[in-house]
C-alpha positions as CSV (number, residue, x, y, z in Angstrom):
1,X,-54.6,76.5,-8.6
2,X,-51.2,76.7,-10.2
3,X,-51.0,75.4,-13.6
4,X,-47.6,73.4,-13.9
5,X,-45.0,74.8,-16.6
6,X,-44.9,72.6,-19.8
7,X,-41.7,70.2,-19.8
8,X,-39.1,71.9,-22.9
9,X,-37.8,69.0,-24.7
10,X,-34.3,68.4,-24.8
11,X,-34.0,69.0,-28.5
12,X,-36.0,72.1,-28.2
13,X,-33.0,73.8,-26.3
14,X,-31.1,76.6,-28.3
15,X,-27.4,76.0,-29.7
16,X,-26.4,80.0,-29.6
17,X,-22.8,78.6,-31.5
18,X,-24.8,76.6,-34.7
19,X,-27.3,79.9,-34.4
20,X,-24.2,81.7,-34.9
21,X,-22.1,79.9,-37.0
22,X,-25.0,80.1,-39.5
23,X,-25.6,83.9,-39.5
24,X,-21.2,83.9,-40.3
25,X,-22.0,81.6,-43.4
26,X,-25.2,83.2,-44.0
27,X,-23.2,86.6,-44.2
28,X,-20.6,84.9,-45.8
29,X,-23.1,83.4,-48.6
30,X,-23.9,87.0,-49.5
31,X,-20.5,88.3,-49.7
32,X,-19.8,85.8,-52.3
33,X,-23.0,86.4,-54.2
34,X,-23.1,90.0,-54.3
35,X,-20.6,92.0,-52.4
36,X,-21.4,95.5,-53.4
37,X,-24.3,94.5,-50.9
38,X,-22.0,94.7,-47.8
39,X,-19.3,96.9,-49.1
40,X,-19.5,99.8,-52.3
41,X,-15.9,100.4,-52.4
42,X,-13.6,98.9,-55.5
43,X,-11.2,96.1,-53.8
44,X,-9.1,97.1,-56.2
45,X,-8.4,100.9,-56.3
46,X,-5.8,101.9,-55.5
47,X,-4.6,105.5,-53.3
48,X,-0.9,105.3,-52.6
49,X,-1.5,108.3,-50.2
50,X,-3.2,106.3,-48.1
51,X,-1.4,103.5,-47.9
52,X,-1.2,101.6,-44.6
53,X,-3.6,104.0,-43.1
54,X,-4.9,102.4,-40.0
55,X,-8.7,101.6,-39.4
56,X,-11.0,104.5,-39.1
57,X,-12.7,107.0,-41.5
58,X,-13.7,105.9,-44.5
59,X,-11.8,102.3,-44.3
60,X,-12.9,100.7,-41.0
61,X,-10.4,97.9,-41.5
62,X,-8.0,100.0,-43.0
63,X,-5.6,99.7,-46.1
64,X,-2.9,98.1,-47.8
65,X,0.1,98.9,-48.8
66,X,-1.4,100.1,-51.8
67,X,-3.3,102.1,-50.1
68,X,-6.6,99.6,-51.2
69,X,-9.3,99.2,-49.0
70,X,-8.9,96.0,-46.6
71,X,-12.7,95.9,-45.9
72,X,-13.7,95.8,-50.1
73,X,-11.0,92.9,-50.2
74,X,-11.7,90.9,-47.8
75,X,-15.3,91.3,-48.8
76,X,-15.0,90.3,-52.8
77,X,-12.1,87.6,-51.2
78,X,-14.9,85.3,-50.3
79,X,-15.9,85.3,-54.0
80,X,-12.6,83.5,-54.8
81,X,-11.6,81.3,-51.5
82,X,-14.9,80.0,-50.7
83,X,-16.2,80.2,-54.3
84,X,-13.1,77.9,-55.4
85,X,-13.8,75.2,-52.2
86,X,-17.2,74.9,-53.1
87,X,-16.2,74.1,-56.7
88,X,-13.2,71.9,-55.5
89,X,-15.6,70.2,-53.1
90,X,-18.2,69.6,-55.9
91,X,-15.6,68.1,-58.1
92,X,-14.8,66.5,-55.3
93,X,-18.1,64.9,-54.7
94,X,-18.9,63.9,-57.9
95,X,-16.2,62.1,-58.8
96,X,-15.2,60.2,-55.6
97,X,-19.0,59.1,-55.3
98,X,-18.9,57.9,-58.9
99,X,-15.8,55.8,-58.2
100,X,-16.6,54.6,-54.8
101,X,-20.1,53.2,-56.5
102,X,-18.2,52.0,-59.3
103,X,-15.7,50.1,-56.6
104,X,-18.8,48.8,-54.6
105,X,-20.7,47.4,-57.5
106,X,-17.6,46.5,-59.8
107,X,-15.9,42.8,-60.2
108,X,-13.9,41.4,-57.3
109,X,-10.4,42.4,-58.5
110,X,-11.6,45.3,-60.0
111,X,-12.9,46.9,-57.2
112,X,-10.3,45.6,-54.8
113,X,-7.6,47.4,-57.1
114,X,-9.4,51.0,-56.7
115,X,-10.0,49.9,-53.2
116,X,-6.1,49.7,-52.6
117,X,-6.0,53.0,-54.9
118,X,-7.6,54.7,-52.7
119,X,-6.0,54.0,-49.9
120,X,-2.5,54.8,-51.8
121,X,-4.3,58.5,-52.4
122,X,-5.9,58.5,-48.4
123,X,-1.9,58.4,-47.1
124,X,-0.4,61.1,-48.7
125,X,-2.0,64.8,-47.0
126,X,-4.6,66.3,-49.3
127,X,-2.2,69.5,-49.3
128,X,0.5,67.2,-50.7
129,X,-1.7,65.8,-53.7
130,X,-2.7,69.5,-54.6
131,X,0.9,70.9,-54.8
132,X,1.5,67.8,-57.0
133,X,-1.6,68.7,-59.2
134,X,-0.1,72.5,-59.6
135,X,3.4,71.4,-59.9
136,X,2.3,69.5,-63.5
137,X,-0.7,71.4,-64.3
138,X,0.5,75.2,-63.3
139,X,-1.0,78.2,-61.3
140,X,-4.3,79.4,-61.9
141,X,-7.8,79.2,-60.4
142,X,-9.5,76.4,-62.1
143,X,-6.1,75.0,-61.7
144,X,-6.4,75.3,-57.8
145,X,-10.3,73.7,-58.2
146,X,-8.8,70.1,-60.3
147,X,-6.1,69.8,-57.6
148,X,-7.9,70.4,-54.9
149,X,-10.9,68.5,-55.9
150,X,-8.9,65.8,-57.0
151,X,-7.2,65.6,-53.7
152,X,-10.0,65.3,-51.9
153,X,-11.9,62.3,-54.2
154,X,-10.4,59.5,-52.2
155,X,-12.0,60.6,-49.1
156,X,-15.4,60.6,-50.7
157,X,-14.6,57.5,-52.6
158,X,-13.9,55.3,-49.3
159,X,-17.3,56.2,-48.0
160,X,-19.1,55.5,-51.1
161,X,-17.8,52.1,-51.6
162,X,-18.4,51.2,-47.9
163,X,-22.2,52.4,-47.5
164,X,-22.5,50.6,-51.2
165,X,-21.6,47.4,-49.6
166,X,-23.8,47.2,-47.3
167,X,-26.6,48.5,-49.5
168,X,-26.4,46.5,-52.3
169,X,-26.8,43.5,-49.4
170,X,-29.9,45.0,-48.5
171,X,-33.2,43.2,-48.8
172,X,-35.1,46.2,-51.1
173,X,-31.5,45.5,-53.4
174,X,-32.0,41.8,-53.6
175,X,-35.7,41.4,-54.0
176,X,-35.8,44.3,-56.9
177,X,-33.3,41.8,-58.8
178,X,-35.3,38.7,-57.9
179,X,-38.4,40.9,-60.0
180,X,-35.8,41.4,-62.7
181,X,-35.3,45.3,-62.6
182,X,-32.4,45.9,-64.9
183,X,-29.2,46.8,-63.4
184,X,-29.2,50.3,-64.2
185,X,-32.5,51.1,-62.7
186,X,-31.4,49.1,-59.5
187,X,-28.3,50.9,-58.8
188,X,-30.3,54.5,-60.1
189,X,-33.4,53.7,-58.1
190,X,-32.3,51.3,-55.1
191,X,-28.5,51.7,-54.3
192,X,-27.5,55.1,-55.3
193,X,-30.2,57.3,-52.9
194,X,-29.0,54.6,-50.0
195,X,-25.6,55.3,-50.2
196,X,-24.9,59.2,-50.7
197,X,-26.8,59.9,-46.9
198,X,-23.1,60.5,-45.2
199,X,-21.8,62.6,-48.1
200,X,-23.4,65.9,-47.3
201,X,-22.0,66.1,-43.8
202,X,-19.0,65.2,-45.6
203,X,-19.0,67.8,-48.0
204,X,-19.8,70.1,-45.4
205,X,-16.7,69.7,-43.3
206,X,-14.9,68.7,-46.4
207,X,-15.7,72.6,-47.8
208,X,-13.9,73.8,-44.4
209,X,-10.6,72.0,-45.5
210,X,-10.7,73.1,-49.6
211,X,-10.8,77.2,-48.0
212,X,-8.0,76.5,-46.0
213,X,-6.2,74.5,-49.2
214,X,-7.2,77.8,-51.2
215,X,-5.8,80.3,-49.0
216,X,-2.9,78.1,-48.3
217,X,-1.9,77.7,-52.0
218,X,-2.9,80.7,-53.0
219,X,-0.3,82.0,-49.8
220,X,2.2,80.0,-51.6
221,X,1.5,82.1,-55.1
222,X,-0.3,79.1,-56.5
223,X,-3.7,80.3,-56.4
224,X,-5.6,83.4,-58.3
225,X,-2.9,86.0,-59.1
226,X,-2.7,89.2,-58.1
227,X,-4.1,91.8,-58.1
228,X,-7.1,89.7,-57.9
229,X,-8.7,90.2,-53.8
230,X,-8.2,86.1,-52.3
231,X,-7.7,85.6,-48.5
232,X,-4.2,83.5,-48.8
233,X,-3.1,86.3,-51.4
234,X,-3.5,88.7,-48.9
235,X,-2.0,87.1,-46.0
236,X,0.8,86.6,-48.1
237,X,1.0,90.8,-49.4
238,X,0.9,91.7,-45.5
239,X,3.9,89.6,-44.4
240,X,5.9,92.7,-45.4
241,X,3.9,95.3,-42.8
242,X,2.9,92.8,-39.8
243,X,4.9,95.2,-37.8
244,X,3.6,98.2,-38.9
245,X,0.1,97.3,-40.0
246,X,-1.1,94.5,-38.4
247,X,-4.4,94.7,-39.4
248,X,-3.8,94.3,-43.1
249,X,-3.0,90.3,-42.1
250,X,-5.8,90.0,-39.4
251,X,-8.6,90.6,-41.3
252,X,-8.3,88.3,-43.8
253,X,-6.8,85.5,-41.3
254,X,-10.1,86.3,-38.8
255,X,-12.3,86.0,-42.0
256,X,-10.6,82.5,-43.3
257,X,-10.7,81.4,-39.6
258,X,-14.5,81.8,-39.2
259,X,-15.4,80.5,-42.0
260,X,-13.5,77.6,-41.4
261,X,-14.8,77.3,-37.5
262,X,-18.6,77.7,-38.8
263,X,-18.7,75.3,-41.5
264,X,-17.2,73.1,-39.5
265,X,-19.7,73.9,-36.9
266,X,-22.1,72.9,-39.3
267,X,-21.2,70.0,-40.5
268,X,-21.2,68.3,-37.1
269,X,-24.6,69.3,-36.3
270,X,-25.5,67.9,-39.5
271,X,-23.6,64.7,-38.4
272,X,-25.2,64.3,-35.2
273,X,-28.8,64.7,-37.1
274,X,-27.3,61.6,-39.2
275,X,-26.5,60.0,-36.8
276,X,-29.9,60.5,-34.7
277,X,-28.4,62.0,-32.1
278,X,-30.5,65.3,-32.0
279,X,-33.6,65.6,-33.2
């Protein structure tokens, strides 16, 4: 007698593109904490002899016009594009949630001015906000993180203060006043933990938009100087040779795009878990 197949659950079904977008960041994660794992070369010797020489050999993505190995940069790279969005985003994250609680659970017209602050901030792009950070505060990379993060706080702000709204309505809220918890440990205990659920996914896709603000103002000269190995540094070195060496501009631009595409990737899988739309 034949034995009938057992039924595969929708959610059991593979995703090959999340499967894949989390080997890139997986990759990605060890490129920014410890390169000489993937590459041994220095990203920043130099061989003026072999400048521009095209992939093969011992460089398989070739060199600069220094003659510096594209591979070893775009490797140690990661270190400073994603390593200042994940700071940016942290800043980011902190401080918008702070203030978004602090809108939520403050006085009327308090929290209706912030409120309209934040919607002041939400108009202008976040691109915008960060070239008017630098423009007062200078280049630099921990310059880059405070404008980029403090870009981004209004996003993260707005969400806050919504979900706190609705939480601090909530029955558990209420009744652990009526029993005449302090305020402190009702906000630490009761609202806070109910109200940060949608800032991971968030922060997730929010960490795609801070690498391409990175390489963006660090294209612009904003960003770590040179010779220091960042993807929008390089992009902007290669502008020079896109004729003649193409490949010195693609690899970085294929390894900001990924990264971009797959946290991205993940961050809307994490949304549809949220959400409860997959299991």
């Amino acid at each position: 007698m034949a034995v009938a197949a057992p039924a595969v659950r929708p959610g059991a079904r593979s995703r090959p593109g999340l499967v894949l977008a989390l080997l890139v960041l997986a990759v990605l994660v060890v490129a920014v904490a410890a390169p000489g794992l993937v590459t041994r070369v220095d990203p920043l010797a130099a061989d003026p002899l072999r400048a521009l020489a095209p992939p093969g050999g011992g460089h398989p993505l070739g060199t600069d016009h220094l003659g510096r190995d594209v591979l070893a940069r775009v490797v140690y790279g990661a270190r400073h594009s994603l390593g200042i969005g994940v700071l940016a985003t942290a800043l980011a994250v902190g401080a918008g949630s702070l203030l978004g609680l602090a809108a939520g659970l403050a006085t009327r017209l308090a929290g209706e001015a912030l409120a309209r602050l934040f919607d002041v901030l939400s108009t202008f792009p976040e691109l915008l906000l960060a070239l008017l950070v630098i423009a007062i505060t200078g280049p630099g990379t921990w310059n880059v993180v405070a404008a980029i993060g403090i870009a981004q706080i209004p996003t993260y702000a707005r969400v806050v203060r919504a979900q706190t709204f609705v939480v601090r309505r909530s029955g558990y809220v209420e009744q652990a006043v009526t029993f005449g918890h302090s305020r402190a440990r009702v906000v630490a205990r009761h609202v806070l933990p109910n109200v940060v659920g949608p800032v991971p996914v968030l922060a997730t896709m929010g960490l795609g938009q801070a690498v391409i603000a990175t390489s963006g103002l660090s294209f612009l000269g904003m960003g770590p100087q040179p010779p220091a190995p960042e993807w929008g540094t390089m992009l902007a070195e290669s502008r020079d040779y896109l004729r003649v060496a193409s490949w010195v501009a693609f690899s970085p631009g294929v390894a900001l795009t990924l990264s971009v595409v797959c946290l991205t990737v993940a961050g809307r899988h994490l949304q549809r878990r949220f959400e409860g739309r997959t299991p």
